[in-house]
C-alpha positions in Angstrom: 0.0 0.0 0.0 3.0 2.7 0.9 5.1 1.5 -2.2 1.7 2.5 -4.4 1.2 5.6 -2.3 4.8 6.3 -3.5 4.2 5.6 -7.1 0.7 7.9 -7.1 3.1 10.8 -5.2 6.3 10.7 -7.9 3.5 10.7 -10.6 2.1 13.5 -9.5 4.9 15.2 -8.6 6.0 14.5 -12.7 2.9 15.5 -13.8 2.6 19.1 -12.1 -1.1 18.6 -11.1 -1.2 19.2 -7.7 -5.0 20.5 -8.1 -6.6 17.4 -9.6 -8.1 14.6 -7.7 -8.9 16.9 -4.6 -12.1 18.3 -4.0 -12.6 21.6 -3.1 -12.8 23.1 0.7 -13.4 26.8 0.3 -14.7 27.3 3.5 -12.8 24.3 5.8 -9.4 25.7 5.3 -8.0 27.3 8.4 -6.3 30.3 7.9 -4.9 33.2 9.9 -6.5 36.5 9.1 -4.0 39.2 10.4 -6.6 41.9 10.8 -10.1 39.9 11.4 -7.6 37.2 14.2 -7.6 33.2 14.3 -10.4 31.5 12.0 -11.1 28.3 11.9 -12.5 28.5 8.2 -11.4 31.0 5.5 -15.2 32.9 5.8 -15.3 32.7 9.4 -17.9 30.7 9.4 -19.4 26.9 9.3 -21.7 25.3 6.3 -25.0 26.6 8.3 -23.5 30.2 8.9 -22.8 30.3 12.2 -19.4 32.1 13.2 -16.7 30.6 15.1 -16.2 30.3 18.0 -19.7 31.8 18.8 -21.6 30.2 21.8 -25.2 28.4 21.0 -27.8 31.2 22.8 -25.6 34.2 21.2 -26.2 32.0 17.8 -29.8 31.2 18.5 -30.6 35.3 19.2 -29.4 36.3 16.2 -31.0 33.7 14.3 -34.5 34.7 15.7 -37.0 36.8 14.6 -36.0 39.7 17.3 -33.6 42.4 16.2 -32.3 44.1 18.8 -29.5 46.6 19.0 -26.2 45.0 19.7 -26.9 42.0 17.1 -26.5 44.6 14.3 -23.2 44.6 14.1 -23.0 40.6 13.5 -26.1 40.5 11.5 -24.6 42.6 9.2 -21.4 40.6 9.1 -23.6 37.0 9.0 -26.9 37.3 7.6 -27.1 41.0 5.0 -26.6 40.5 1.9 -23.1 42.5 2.1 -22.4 39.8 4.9 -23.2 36.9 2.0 -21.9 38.5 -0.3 -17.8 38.4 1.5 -19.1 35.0 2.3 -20.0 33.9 -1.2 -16.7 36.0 -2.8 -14.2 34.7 -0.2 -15.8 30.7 -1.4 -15.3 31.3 -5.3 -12.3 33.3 -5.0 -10.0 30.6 -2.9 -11.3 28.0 -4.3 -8.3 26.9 -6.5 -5.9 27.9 -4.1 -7.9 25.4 -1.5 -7.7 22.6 -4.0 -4.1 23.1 -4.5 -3.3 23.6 -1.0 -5.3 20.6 -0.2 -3.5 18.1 -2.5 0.1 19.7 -2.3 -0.8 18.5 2.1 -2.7 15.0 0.1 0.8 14.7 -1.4 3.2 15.7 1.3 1.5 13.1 3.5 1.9 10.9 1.2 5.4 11.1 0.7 6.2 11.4 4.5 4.0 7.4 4.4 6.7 6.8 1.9 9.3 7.9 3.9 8.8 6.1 7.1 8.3 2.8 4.8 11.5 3.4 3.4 13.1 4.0 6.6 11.4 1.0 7.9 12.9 -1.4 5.0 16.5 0.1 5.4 16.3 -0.8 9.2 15.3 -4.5 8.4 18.0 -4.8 5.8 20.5 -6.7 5.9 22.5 -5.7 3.3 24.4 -2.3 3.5 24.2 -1.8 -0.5 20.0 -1.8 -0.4 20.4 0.0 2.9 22.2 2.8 1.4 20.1 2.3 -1.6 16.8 3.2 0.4 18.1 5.5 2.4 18.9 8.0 -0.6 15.7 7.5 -1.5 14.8 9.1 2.0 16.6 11.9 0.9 15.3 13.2 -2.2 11.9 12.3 -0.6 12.7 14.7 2.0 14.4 17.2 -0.8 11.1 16.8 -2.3 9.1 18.1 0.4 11.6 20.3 1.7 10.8 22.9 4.2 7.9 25.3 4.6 9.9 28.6 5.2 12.3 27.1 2.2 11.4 25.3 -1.5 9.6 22.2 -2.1 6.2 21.4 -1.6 6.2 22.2 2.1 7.0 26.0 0.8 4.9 25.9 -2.2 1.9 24.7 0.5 3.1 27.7 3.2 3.3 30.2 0.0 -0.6 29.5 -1.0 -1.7 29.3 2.7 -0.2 32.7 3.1 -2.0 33.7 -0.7 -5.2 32.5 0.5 -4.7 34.5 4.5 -4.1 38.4 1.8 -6.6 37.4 -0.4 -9.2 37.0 2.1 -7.9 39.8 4.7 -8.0 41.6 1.4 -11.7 40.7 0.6 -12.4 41.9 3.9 -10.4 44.5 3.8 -12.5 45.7 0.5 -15.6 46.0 2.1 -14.9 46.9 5.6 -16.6 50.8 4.9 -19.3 49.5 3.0 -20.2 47.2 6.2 -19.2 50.4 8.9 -21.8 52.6 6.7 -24.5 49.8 6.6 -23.9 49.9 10.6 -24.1 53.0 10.8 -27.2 53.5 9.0 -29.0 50.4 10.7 -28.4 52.2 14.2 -29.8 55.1 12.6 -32.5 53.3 11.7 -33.0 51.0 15.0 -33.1 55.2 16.4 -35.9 55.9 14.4 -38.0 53.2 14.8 -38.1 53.7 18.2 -39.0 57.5 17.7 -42.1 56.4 16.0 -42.7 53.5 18.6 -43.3 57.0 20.7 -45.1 58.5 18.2 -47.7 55.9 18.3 -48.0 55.5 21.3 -49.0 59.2 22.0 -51.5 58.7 19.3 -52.8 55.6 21.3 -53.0 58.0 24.2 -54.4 61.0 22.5 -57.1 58.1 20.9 -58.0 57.2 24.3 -58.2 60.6 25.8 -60.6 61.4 22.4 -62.8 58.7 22.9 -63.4 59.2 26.8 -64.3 63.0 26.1 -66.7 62.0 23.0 -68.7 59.9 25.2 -68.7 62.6 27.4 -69.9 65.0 24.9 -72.3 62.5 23.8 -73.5 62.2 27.7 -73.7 65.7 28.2 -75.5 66.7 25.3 -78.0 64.0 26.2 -78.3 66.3 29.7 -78.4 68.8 27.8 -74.8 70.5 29.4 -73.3 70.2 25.5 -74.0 71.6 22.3 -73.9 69.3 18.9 -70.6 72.0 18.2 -68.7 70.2 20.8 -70.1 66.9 20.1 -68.7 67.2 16.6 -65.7 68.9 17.5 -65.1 65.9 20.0 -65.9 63.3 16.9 -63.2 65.4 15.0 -60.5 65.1 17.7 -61.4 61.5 18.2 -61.1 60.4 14.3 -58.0 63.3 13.6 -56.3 60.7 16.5 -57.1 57.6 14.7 -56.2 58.9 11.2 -52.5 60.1 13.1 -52.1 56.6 14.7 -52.7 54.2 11.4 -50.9 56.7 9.7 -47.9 55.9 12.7 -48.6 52.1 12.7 -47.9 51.9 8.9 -44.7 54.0 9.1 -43.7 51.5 11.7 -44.7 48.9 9.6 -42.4 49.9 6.5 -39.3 51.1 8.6 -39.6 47.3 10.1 -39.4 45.5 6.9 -36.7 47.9 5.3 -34.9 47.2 8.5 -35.7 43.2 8.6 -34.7 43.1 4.3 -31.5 45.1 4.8 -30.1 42.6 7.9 -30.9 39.9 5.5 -34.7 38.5 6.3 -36.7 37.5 3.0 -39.5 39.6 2.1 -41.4 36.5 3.2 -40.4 36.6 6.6 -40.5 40.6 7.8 -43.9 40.0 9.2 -42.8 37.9 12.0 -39.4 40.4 12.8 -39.9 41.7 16.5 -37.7 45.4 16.4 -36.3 45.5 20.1 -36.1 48.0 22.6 -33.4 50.7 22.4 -31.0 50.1 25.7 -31.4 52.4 28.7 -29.9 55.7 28.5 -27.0 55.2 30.6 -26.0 58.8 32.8 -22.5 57.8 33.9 -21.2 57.0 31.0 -20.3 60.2 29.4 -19.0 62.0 33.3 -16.1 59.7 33.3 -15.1 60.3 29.6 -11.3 62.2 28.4 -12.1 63.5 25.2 -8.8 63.3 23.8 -8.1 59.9 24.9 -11.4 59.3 23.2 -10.4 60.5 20.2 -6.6 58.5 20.3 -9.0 55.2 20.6 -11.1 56.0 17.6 -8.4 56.6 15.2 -7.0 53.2 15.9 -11.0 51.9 14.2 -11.8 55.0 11.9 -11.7 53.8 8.3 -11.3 57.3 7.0 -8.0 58.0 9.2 -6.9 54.4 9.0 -7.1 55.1 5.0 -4.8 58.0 5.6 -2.3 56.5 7.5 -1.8 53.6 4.9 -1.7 56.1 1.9 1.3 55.6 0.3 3.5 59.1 -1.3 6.5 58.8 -3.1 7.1 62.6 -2.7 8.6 62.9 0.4 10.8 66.3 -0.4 7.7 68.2 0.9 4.5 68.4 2.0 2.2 65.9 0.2 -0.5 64.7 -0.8 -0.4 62.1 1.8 0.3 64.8 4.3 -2.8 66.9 3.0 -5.0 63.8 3.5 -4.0 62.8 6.7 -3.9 66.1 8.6 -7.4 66.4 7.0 -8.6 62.8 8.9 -7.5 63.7 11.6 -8.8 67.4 11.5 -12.6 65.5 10.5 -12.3 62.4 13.1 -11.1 65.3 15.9 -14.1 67.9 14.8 -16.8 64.7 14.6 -16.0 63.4 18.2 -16.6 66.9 19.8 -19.4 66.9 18.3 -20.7 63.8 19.4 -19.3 64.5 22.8 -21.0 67.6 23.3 -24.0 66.3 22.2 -24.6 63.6 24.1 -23.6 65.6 27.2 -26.5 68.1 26.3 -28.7 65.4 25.1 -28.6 64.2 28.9 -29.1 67.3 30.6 -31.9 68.2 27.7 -33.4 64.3 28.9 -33.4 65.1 32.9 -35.3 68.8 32.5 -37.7 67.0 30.3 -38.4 64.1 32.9 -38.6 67.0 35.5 -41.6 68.7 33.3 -43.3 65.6 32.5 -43.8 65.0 36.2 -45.4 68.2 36.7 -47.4 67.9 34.1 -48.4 64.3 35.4 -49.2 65.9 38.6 -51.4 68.4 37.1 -53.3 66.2 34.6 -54.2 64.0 38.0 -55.5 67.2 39.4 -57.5 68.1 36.2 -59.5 64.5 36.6 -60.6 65.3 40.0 -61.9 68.6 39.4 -63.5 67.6 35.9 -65.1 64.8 38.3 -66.2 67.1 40.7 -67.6 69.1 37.7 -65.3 71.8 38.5 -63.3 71.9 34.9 -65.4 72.2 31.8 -64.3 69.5 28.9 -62.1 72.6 27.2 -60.1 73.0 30.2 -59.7 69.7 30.6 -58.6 68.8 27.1 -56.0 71.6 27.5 -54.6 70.0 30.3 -54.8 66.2 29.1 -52.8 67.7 25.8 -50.5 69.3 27.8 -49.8 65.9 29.9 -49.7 63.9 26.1 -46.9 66.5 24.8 -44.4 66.4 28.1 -44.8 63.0 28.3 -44.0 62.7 24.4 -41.3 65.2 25.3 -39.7 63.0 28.2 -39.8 59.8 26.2 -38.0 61.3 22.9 -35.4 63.1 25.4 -34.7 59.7 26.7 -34.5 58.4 23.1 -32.1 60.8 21.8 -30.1 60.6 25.0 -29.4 57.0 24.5 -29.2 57.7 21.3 -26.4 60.2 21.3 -24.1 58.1 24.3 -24.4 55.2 21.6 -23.2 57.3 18.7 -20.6 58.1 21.3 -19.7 54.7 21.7 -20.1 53.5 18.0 -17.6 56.2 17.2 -14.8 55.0 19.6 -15.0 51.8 17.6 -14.9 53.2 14.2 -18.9 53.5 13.6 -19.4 56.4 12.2 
């Protein structure tokens, strides 16, 4: 069985065709990505999708039907369609450079089988001309494979390893900003949905609020205490609300399914996506922060300044080109993360005075009931105050919004999301 091994290895070896008779891996070949760390396969992921390394509940969340803020990132590196398509560009590209990896390491075993038979029949020999015989057989075996930091096919396998490691770092490399924008634009997005999750919701209110003082219009004009006026001007209110909150709920409805498409869900599908909740606005976060150590972390992630930096100008008698676009990066990254500091610092203090009015206004709408009980408020006076209550607590919720918002872009930012 070794002695035909060695036959099938010399033939090939004569031949040149390392790439026939293996079949192709493009996505079982592990690799060493110097910018994206260790994988395990060249896409960084296994035949159903899943990353590596990636534990099962992490996997089983981003496969389900809830998006929620910190899977965007990884849904769209997994599941968009930019995400398949590195995927499905990293398979097709490599795949000749996996076949031949795979049967130059098909062949090299095979030799070192060879190798150790040969070895094997030169130790039971008893005659020192066949010894000698086999034994420099060993050796141009072993020339043959040579080393993998020299010639051989041990080096031609370590020089398409290391072509296969560039060209995908390289794919990635490609369509790193396209994948930082979609990001971007998704957490934009998420923002926004939630915005009119508070939208329709105060239309839910103001639809309840409507109702209740309809039928009270309705009762009161049976008492004769209201005109038909204010009975139709309470009709008006009431459907004005419920024209404002289908109006919200399709809104909703389409920013969902562009949201739900875009991560990678088929058109099929959208209707069962869950959008989750935007997390807490968190106070302490932006009280401990040093702007300019801030900024030093996100150059090290910026694509724009990291762009800069590798900018290469052969004119270095002067000031460049290079130098012009770098100085510029860094002018934009530095102006950008003031921004977004100072804005979440306001956003937060804009967020506390607007809780701070929404509980006066609570306390006064409470106040408004009892006395519109106690027939002391007419309907007027008590819609004014109810609409009052409606906007600061509309007010208090989108403060809260924007303030997590705006510690988030904060945080995005330090890691390159811009």
């Amino acid at each position: 069985m070794k002695k035909k091994k060695y036959m099938t290895a010399l033939l090939i070896l004569t031949l040149g065709a390392y790439g026939l008779g293996s079949p192709a891996l493009a996505a079982t070949t592990t690799v060493s990505h110097p910018l994206y760390g260790e994988s395990h396969t060249l896409t960084g992921q296994d035949a159903s999708g899943r990353p590596d390394g990636m534990d099962d509940a992490t996997w089983a969340a981003l496969m389900d039907d809830v998006i929620e803020y910190s899977e965007i990132p990884d849904l769209v590196e997994y599941r968009s369609i930019i995400g398949r398509t590195q995927t499905a560009m990293i398979d097709g590209r490599a795949d000749g450079m996996v076949q031949m990896t795979n049967a130059l390491s098909s062949t090299i075993r095979d030799l070192r089988d060879t190798i150790s038979d040969l070895r094997d029949r030169a130790a039971d020999s008893t005659s020192a001309e066949e010894k000698q015989a086999l034994l420099m057989q060993v050796q141009v075996l072993e020339g043959m494979i040579g080393t993998a930091g020299g010639t051989g096919l041990a080096g031609n396998q370590n020089q398409t390893e290391s072509g296969i490691s560039t060209l995908v770092t390289k794919l990635k490399q490609g369509l790193h900003p396209t994948k930082v924008a979609l990001i971007s634009g998704m957490n934009g997005a998420f923002v926004g949905y939630q915005s009119l999750v508070e939208l329709r919701e105060m239309y839910a209110d103001q639809v309840g609020m409507y109702e209740g003082m309809y039928e009270r219009a309705v009762r009161q004009q049976a008492l004769g205490s209201a005109t038909a006026l204010e009975v139709q001007q309470a009709k008006v209110n009431l459907d004005g609300a419920k024209l404002s909150l289908s109006d919200t709920e399709e809104k909703l409805r389409s920013v969902k399914d562009a949201i739900a498409l875009t991560l990678g869900w088929n058109a099929a599908d959208t209707a069962k996506v869950t959008i989750g909740k935007l997390p807490a606005y968190d106070a302490g976060f932006m009280a401990g922060r040093n702007i300019e150590v801030d900024i030093a972390e996100a150059r090290l992630h910026n694509v724009a300044y990291g762009s800069a930096m590798g900018t290469v100008d052969k004119n270095i008698t002067g000031y460049t080109a290079t130098d012009i676009q770098l100085r510029s990066a860094e002018q934009n990254l530095n102006i950008t993360m003031t921004e977004l500091y100072n804005t979440a610092v306001q956003a937060g203090t804009t967020a506390e005075s607007a809780q701070l009015g929404f509980r006066i206004a609570d306390r006064q709408k409470d106040s408004a009931e009892r006395m519109l009980a106690a027939g002391m408020m007419s309907l007027t006076d008590y819609k004014a105050a109810s609409v009052q209550y409606n906007a600061s607590k509309m007010q208090a919720d989108m403060s809260a919004i924007n303030a997590s918002a705006a510690v988030l872009n904060y945080q995005n930012a330090l890691q390159g999301i811009l």
